[in-house]
N, C-alpha and C positions, 0 to 999 in steps of 0.2 A: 504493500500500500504506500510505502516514502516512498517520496521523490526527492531529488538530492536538488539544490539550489546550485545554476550554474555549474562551475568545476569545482565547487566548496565540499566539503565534509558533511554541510548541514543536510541530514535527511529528515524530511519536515511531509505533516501530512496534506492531503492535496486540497483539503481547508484549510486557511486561517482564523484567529479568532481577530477579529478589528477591537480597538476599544477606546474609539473616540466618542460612546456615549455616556462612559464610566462620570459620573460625579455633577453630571446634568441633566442629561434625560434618564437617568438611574441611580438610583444610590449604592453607595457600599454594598449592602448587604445584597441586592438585585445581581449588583455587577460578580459578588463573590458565587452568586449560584449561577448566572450564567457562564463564568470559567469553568466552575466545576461541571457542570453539564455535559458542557465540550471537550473537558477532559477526559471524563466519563466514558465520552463517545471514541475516543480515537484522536480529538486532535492535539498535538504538541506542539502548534506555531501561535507565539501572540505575537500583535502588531501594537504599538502605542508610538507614542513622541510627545518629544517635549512640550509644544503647544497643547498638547491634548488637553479637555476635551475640546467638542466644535460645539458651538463658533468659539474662537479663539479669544478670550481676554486675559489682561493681565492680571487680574486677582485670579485666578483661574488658572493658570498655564500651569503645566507638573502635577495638579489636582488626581489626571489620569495615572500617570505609573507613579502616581503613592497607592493608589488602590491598587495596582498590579505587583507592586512592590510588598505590599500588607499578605496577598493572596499569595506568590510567591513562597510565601514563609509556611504556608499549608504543605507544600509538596520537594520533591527531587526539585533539585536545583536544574540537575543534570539530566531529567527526562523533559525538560523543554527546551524549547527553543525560542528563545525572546529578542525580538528584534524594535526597536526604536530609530528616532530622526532626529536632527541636528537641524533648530529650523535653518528656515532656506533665507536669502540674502532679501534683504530692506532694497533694494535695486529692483528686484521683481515684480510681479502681480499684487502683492501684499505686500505690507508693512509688518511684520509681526512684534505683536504687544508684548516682546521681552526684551530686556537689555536693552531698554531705553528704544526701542525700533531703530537698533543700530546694526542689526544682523549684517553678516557676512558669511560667506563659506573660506574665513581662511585661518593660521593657525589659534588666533587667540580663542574667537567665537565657535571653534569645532570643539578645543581642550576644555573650554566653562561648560560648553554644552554637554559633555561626555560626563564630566565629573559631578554634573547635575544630576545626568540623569540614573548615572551608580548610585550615588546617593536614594534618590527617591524608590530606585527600587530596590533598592539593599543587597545589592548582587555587585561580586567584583568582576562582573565578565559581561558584557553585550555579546550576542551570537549574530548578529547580525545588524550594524550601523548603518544608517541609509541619509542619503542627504536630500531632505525633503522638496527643494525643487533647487534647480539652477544658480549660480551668480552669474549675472551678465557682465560685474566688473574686474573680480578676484581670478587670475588666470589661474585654467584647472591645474594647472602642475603645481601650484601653491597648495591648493585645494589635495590635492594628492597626497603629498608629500606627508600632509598633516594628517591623514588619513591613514595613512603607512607609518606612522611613528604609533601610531595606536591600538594596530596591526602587531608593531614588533613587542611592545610591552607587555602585551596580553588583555590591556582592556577592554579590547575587540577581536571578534574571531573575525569574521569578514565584513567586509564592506557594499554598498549597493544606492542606487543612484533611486530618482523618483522625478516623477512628471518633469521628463526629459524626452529631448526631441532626439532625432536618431544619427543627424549632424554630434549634440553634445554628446551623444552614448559613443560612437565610433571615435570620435577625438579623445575620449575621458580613456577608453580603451586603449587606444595607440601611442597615448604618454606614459600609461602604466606598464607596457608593453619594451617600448625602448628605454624608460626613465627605471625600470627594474623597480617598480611599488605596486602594492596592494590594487589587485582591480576590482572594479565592479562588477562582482557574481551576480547580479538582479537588476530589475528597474520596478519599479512600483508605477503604473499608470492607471489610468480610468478605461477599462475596458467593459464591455456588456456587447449584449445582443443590440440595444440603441448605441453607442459608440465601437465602432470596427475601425477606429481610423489607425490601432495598432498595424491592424495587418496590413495598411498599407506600404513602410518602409522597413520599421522597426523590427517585423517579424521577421524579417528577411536576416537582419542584423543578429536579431538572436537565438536564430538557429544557426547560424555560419558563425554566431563568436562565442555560443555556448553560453548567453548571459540570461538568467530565465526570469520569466516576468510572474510577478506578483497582483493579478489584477485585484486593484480595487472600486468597488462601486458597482461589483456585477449586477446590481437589481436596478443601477441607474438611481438610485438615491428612493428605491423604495419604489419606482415608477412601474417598474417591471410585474410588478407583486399584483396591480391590475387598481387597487384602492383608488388611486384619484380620478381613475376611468367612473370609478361610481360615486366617487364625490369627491370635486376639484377642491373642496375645503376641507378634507377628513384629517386629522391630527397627523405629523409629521413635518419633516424638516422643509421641504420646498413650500405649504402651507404657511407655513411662519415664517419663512424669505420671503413672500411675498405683499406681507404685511412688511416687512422689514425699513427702516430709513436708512441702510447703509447700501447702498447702491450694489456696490458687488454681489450682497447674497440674493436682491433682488432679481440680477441678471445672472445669476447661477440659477436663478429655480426657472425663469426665460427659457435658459437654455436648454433643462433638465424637461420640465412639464410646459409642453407646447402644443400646438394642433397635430401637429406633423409626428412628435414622440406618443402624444396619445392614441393617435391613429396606427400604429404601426403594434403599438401594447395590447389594443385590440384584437388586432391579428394574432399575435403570439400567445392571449390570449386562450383563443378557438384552436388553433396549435396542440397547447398544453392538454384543455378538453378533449380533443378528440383522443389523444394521446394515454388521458387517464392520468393527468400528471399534475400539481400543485404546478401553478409558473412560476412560482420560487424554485421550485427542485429544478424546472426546466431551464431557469435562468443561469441560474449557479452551473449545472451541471455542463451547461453548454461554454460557460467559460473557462471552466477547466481541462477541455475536451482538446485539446491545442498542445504538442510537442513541445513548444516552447514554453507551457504556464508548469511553476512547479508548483504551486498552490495559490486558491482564489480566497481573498478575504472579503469573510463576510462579518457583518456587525448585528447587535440585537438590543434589546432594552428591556426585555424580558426574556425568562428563561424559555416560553412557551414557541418562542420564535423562532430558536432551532430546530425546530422537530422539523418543519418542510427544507433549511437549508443543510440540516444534515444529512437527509434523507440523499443529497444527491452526492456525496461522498463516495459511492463507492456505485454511481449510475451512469453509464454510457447510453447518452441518446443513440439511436439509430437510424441510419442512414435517408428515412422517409421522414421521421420530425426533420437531422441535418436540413436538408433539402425543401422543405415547407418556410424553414427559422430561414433558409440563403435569399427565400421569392419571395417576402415581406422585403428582407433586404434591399431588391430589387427595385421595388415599386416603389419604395422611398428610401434612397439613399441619405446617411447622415442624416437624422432628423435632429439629431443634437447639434449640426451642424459643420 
């Protein structure tokens, strides 16, 4: 059932547990029986970072892996596999509300971030450091280098990039490659059956350089699941972006729940039905179905919410859903854009 991450050691199952809802849309004790659920079941990858939980503030940021950190102490250190992020650079798409929204990707703000997030979760080891998205200023050989000193210490076992383009992914590659440092075993992106726009370059990249991807957001932020099809107001994250007065989260839930992604959810759907299949199991299962995915992260806020994403753990669509899921594809390409 592992699949191994990239060329790394880490064998991890083909879910992840996400837990950027830990200490807002759930409490401690929710978030503690939803890990253990998931452990229960088979899975041995969490996901968190330092920002966590979402939406990101600064009274808030770390919130999530002290909970993960607390939980943590219930089990083997050494039967999971725990992976966190180093937020991404104040240059970017966001401003992130830590350290003053001074971020960067280069040595100071990798070593504060790292030694934060040891701390919060009480562990002297990351199995997996990921750089939550991009610097467009700090060149990645800096960004590297500091990456690889954390590699040699032992504070990190590998390293892995996130909502990166496949230009950054093949250059972050080819420095680590001649510059002899720590490369990026993964990439963490937004993939689902409403966003395919991995497979346009990056797939290519990551079966030809062995770097395996971590899709998150397979349900499309919860779109997939079919809910806002029957009420565009029904409790969840793009529902409350949309009342929102910060512009961004507004044109995230734009881009997420639209005419075009609600029409195509519809289809997948009657897919799922005719199928006999929860379109959460169908969702998930269909993202992990890819050479390239070592495991798909999903999230929850109840423990009840597993049952249809676990369910597709160990479920290969075949080849008549494939082919039903490619001709919705067709008829609306990109509806997320």
């Amino acid at each position: 059932m592992y699949r191994y991450i990239g060329r790394s050691g880490l064998r991890v199952s083909p879910i992840a547990l996400g837990t950027m809802t830990f200490a807002t849309q759930c409490n401690e004790k929710t978030a503690f029986e939803i890990m253990d659920k998931a452990y229960d079941s088979g899975v041995n990858f969490l996901d968190t970072a330092e920002l966590y939980p979402v939406p990101p503030t600064a009274g808030m940021a770390g919130a999530t892996e002290e909970i993960v950190g607390r939980w943590l102490k219930t089990k083997s250190r050494d039967s999971l596999i725990v992976a966190t992020k180093v937020a991404g650079a104040a240059s970017g798409w966001f401003v992130p509300p830590i350290r003053h929204g001074l971020t960067a990707i280069d040595r100071f703000h990798i070593e504060r971030a790292v030694e934060g997030s040891l701390r919060r979760l009480g562990t002297d080891y990351i199995d997996l450091y990921q750089m939550h998205w991009p610097d467009t200023v700090v060149p990645i050989e800096e960004s590297l280098a500091a990456f690889d000193r954390l590699a040699e210490s032992g504070k990190v076992r590998y390293i892995g990039t996130s909502n990166d383009t496949a230009y950054g992914t093949a250059k972050a590659l080819s420095v680590s490659k001649y510059e002899k440092l720590a490369r990026f075993e993964s990439i963490q992106n937004n993939f689902s059956l409403l966003n395919r726009r991995f497979l346009d370059e990056l797939a290519v990249l990551a079966l030809n350089e062995n770097i395996s991807l971590l899709p998150y957001s397979p349900l499309a932020g919860g779109v997939l699941s079919g809910k806002y099809n029957q009420n565009p107001q029904a409790k969840g994250r793009f529902s409350d972006y949309f009342k929102s007065g910060i512009t961004r989260q507004r044109l995230m839930a734009q881009r997420f729940m639209n005419e075009r992604t609600l029409y195509s959810t519809q289809k997948y759907l009657k897919i799922a039905a005719d199928a006999g299949l929860d379109p959460v199991t169908m969702a998930i299962a269909w993202s992990k179905q890819f050479d390239f995915v070592a495991s798909t992260i999903i999230g929850a806020t109840h423990p009840e919410q597993l049952d249809a994403t676990l369910a597709a753990m160990e479920l290969t669509l075949d080849s008549e859903v494939l082919k039903a899921c490619d001709d919705v594809h067709e008829e609306t390409l990109y509806p997320m854009g």
